[in-house]
Legacy VTK file of the C-alpha trace (Angstrom):
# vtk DataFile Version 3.0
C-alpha trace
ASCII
DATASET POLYDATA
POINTS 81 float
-9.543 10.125 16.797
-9.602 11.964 12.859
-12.379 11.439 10.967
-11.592 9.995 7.589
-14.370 9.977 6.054
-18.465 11.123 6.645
-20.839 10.001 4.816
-25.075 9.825 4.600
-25.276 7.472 7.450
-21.634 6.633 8.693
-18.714 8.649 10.280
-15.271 6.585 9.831
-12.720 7.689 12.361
-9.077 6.544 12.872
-8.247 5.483 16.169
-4.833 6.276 15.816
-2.816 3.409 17.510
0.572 4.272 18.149
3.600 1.483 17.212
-0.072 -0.369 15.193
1.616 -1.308 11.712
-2.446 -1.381 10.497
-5.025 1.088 10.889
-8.262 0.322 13.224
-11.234 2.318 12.130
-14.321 2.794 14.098
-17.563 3.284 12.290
-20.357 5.347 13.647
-23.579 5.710 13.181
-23.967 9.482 12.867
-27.391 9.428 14.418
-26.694 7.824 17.541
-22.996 8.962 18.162
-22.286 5.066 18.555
-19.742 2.530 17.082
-21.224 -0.228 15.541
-18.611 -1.706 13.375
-14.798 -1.742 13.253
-12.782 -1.931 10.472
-9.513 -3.525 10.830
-6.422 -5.820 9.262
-7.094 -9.621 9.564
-4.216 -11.560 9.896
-5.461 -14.939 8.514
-6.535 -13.505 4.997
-3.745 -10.635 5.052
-6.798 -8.040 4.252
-8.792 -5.716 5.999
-12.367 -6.364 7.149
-15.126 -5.501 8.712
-16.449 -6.581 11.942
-19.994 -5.566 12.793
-21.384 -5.238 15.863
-23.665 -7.330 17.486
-27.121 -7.224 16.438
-26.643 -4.495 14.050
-28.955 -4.032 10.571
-26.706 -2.677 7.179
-28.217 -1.612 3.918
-26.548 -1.434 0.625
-25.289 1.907 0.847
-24.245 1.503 4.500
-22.504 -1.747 3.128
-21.121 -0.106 0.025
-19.474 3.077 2.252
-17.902 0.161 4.119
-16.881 -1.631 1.199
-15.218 2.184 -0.594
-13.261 2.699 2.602
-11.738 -1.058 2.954
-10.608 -0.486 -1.098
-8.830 2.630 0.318
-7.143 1.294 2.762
-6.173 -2.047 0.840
-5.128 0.807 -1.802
-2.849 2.850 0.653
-1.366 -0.211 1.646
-0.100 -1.680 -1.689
1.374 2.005 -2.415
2.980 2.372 0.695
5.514 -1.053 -0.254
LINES 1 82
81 0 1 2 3 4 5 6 7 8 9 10 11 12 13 14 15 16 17 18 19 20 21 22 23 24 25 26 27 28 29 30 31 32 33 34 35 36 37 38 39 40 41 42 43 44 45 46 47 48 49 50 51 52 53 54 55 56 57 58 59 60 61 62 63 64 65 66 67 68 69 70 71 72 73 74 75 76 77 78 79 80
């Protein structure tokens, strides 16, 4: 897995798929050295989105890192057609 980005309280890292037309990214809390999210293309509303884990808390900047790497991808994705 590559890191994509790092930030405050988050490490995003690829997971690197192969043959996956859409990227999965794990998020991390960089503290614990767990994954408590996943970011990753949802069919139904041809986007990508973030699925939190269980029982997890997010404040705004936590929310807003999630939100900057989601425009990125969404981003890299229009380009790419």
């Amino acid at each position: 897995m590559s890191i994509i980005k790092e930030t405050q309280y988050l490490i995003f890292e690829d997971q690197e798929i192969p043959k996956k037309k859409t990227k999965v990214i794990n998020v991390v809390n960089i503290n614990a050295d767990e994954v408590i999210g996943v970011i990753k293309w949802y069919g139904p509303w041809r986007q990508y989105c973030f699925f939190p884990e269980f029982d997890t808390v997010w404040n705004i900047t936590c929310l807003t890192d999630v939100n900057d790497v989601i425009q990125k991808l969404m981003k890299d994705r229009k380009t790419k057609k």
